[in-house]
C-alpha positions in Angstrom: 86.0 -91.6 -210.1 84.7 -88.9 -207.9 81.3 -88.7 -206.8 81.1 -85.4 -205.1 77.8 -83.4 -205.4 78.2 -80.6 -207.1 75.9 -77.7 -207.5 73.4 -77.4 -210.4 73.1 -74.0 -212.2 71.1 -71.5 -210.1 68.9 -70.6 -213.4 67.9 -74.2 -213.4 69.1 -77.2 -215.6 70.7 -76.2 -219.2 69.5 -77.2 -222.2 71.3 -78.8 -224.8 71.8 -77.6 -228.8 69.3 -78.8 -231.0 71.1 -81.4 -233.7 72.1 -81.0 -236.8 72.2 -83.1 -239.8 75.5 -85.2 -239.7 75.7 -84.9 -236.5 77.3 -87.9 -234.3 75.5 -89.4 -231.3 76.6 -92.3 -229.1 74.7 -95.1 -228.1 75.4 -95.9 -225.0 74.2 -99.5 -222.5 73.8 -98.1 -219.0 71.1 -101.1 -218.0 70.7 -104.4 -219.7 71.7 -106.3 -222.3 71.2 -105.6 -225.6 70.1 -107.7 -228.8 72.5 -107.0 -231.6 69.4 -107.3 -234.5 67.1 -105.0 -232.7 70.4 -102.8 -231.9 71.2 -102.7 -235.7 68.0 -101.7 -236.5 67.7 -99.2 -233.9 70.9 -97.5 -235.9 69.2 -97.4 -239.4 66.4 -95.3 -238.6 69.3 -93.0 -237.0 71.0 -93.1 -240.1 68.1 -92.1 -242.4 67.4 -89.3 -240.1 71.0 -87.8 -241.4 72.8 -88.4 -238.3 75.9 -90.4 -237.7 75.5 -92.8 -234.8 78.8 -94.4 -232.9 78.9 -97.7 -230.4 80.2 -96.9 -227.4 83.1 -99.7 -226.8 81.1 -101.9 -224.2 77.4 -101.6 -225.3 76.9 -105.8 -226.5 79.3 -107.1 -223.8 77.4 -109.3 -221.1 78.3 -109.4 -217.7 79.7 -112.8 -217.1 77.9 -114.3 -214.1 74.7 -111.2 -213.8 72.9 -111.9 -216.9 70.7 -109.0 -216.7 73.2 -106.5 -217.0 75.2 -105.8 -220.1 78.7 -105.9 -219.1 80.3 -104.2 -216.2 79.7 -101.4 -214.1 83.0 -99.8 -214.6 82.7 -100.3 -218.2 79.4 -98.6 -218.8 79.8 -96.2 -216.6 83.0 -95.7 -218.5 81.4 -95.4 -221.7 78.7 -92.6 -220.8 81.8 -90.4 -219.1 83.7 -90.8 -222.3 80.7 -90.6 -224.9 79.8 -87.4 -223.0 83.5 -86.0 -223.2 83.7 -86.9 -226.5 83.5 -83.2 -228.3 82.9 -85.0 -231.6 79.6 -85.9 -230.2 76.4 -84.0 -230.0 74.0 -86.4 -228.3 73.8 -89.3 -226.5 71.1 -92.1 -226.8 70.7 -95.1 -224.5 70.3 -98.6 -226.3 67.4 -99.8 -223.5 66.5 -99.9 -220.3 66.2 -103.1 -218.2 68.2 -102.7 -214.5 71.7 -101.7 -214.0 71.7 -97.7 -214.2 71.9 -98.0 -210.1 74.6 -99.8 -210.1 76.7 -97.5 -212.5 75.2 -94.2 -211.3 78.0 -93.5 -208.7 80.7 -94.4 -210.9 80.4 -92.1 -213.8 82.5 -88.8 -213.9 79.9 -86.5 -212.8 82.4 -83.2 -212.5 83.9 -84.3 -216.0 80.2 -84.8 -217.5 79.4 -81.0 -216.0 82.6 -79.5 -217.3 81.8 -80.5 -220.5 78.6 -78.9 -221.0 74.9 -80.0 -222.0 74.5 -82.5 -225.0 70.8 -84.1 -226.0 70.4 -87.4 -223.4 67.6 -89.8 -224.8 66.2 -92.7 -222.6 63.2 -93.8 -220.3 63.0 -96.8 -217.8 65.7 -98.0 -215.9 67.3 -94.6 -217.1 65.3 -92.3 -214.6 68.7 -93.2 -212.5 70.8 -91.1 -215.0 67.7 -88.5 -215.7 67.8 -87.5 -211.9 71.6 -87.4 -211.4 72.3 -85.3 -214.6 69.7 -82.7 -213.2 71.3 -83.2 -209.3 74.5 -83.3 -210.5 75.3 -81.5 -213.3 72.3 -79.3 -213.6 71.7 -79.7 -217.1 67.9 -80.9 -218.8 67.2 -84.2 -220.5 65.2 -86.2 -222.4 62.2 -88.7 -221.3 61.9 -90.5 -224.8 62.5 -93.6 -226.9 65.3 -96.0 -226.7 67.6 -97.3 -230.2 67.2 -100.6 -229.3 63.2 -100.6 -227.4 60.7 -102.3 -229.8 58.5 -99.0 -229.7 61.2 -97.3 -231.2 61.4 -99.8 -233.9 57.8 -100.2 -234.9 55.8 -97.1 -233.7 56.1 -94.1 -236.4 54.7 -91.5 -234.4 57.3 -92.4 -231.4 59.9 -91.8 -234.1 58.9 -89.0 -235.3 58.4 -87.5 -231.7 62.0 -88.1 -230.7 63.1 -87.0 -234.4 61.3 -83.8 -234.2 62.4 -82.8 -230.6 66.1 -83.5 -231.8 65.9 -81.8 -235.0 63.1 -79.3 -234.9 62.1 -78.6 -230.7 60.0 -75.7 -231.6 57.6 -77.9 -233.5 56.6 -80.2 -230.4 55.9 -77.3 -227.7 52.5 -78.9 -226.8 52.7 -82.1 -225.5 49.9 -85.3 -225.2 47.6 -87.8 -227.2 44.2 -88.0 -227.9 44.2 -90.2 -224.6 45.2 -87.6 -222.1 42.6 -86.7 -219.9 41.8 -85.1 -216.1 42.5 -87.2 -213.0 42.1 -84.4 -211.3 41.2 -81.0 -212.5 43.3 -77.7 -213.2 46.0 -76.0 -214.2 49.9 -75.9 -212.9 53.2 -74.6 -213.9 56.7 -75.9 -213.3 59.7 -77.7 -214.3 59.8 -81.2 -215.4 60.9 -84.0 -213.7 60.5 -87.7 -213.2 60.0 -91.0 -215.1 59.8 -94.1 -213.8 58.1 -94.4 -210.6 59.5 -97.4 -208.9 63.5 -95.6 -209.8 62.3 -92.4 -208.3 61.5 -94.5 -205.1 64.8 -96.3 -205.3 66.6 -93.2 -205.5 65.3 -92.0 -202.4 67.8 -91.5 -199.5 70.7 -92.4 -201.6 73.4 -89.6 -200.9 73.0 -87.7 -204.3 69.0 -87.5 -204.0 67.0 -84.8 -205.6 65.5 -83.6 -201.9 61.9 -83.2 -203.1 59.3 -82.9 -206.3 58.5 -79.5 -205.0 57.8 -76.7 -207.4 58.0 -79.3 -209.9 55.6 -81.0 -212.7 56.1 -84.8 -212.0 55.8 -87.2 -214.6 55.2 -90.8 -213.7 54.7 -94.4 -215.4 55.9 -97.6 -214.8 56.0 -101.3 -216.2 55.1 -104.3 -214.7 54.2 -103.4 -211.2 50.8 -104.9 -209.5 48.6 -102.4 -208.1 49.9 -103.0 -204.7 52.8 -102.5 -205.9 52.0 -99.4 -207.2 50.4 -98.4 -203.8 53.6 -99.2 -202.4 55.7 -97.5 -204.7 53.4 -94.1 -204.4 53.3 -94.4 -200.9 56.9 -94.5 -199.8 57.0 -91.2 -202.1 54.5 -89.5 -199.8 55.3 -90.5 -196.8 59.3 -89.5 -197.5 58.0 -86.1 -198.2 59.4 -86.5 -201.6 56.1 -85.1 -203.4 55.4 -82.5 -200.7 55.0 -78.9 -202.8 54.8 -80.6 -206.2 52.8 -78.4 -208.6 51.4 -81.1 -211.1 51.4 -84.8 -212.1 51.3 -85.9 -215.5 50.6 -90.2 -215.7 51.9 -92.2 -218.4 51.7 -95.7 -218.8 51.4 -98.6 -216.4 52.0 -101.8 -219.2 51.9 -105.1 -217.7 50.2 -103.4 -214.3 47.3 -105.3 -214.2 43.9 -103.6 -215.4 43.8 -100.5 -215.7 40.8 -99.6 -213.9 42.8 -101.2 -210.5 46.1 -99.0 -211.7 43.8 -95.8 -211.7 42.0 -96.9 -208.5 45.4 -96.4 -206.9 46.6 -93.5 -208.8 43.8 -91.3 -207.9 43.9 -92.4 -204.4 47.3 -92.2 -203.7 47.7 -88.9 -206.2 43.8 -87.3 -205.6 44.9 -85.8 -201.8 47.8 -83.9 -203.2 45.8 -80.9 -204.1 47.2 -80.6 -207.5 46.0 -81.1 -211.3 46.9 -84.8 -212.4 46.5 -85.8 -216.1 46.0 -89.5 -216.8 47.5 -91.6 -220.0 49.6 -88.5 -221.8 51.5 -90.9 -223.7 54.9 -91.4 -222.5 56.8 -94.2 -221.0 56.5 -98.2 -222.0 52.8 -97.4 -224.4 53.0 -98.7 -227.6 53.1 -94.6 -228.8 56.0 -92.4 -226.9 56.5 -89.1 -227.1 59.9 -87.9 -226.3 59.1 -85.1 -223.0 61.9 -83.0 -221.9 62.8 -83.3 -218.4 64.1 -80.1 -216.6 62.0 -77.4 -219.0 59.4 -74.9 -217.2 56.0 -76.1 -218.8 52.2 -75.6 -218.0 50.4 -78.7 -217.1 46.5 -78.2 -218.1 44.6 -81.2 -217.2 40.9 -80.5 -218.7 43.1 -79.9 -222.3 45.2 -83.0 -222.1 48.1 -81.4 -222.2 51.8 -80.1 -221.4 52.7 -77.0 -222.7 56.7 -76.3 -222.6 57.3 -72.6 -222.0 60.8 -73.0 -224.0 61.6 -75.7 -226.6 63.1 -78.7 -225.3 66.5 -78.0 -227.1 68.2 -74.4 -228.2 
């Protein structure tokens, strides 16, 4: 499949429709396996929110010697091209995350997923991969939010009803953050969304269809699982790359599995404090046991004293 670059929309990345019910969405296993119970489950709650949720084809295979990947390249990336073609469907939800969206990334129909126009694209993780090339690529917005088969999505309300009421009713989640958000660093910033995990956006950098630079942007960062050094590292490479040069904002999510979190915010505010920018700690996105769903490519205002991210538009028309 071709992997030319082609140009996003000058106006900035498109947003999708907002759904409707009866709508169909396809679930879709760009990363890692996938448990069938927790997959099944994943579905009812779709179901009881009126919407009609398809497989896509390969989603339970495995791959048959790479364990941590759920089936293929060529047949997931095969399944996202035709699940976004598909004009019978309005959205489309990854299962999980895991590792694997790397390896697929090049081999989905980019000028086939632009051609056919924005759709609502749920998923967090591993999924940053696809978040960053449908914004390069195809120049259309996205969704940072809960996965069908992730056990937040399963057991938290609140992340449901975050991702429900962005899908359904945008206009009623303008002002983003819990009770936990707080300043890093002080202020106030506007710009487009971006981001996700932190250790993807690092990967991604000098691959051949990279987003150049954060610059202009409001960055949103968490990871899972990654020591504080790590963290250093990850954080590091992104400055010294020139990646963050310009960026208007950060807002921090969370850093499960990271070690304490006094040592992850050590790092964060020495790695983040020099930027010169606002920085808003613990909004509540990413691998936390609560998730809200944050739209990735929307013009918002970042105001860390208030906790919050304000979107100038909703996150779906």
């Amino acid at each position: 499949m071709s992997t030319a670059t082609p140009h996003p929309a000058a106006e900035g990345p498109v947003r999708a429709e907002r759904l409707r019910p009866g709508a169909r969405v396809a679930v879709v296993a760009p990363s890692g396996p996938i448990p069938e119970e927790r997959l099944d489950a994943g579905l009812d709650i779709l179901r009881g929110w009126g919407l009609d949720p398809v497989v896509a084809p390969h989603v339970l295979d495995a791959h048959p010697t790479l364990g941590h990947l759920a089936g293929q390249d060529r047949a997931r990336a095969r399944d996202l091209t035709e699940a976004w073609c598909d004009p019978s469907v309005s959205a489309v939800i990854c299962a999980r995350g895991g590792y694997g969206a790397q390896r697929m990334v090049d081999l989905v129909d980019w000028p086939a997923i632009r051609a056919a126009g924005p759709k609502a694209f749920v998923g967090y993780s591993d999924v940053t991969t696809l978040h960053e090339a449908f914004a390069v690529r195809a120049g259309l917005a996205t969704l940072h939010g809960p996965m069908v088969a992730a056990a937040t999505f399963l057991t938290d309300p609140r992340t449901q009803e975050s991702l429900r009421a962005t899908l359904f009713e945008p206009e009623s989640v303008r002002t983003l953050g819990l009770e936990t958000a707080r300043a890093l660093v002080p202020g106030r910033a506007h710009g487009v969304t971006l981001g996700g995990c932190a250790s993807l956006l690092a990967a991604d950098l000098a691959t051949p269809h990279a987003r150049p630079s954060a610059g202009g942007g409001l960055l949103l960062l968490e990871d899972v699982g990654e020591e504080p050094y790590r963290l250093d590292r990850v954080l590091t490479q992104l400055i010294r790359s020139g990646w963050l040069d310009g960026v208007a904002g950060v807002a921090l999510g969370s850093w499960v599995d990271c070690g304490p979190y006094e040592d992850v915010r050590a790092v964060l505010a020495d790695r983040l404090g020099g930027l010169g920018v606002p920085v808003v700690e613990e909004l509540g996105f990413g691998h936390s046991a609560t998730a809200l769903t944050v739209p990735l490519g929307v013009p918002a205002v970042l105001d860390a004293e208030a906790g919050t991210l304000t979107l100038d538009v909703p996150a779906l028309r």
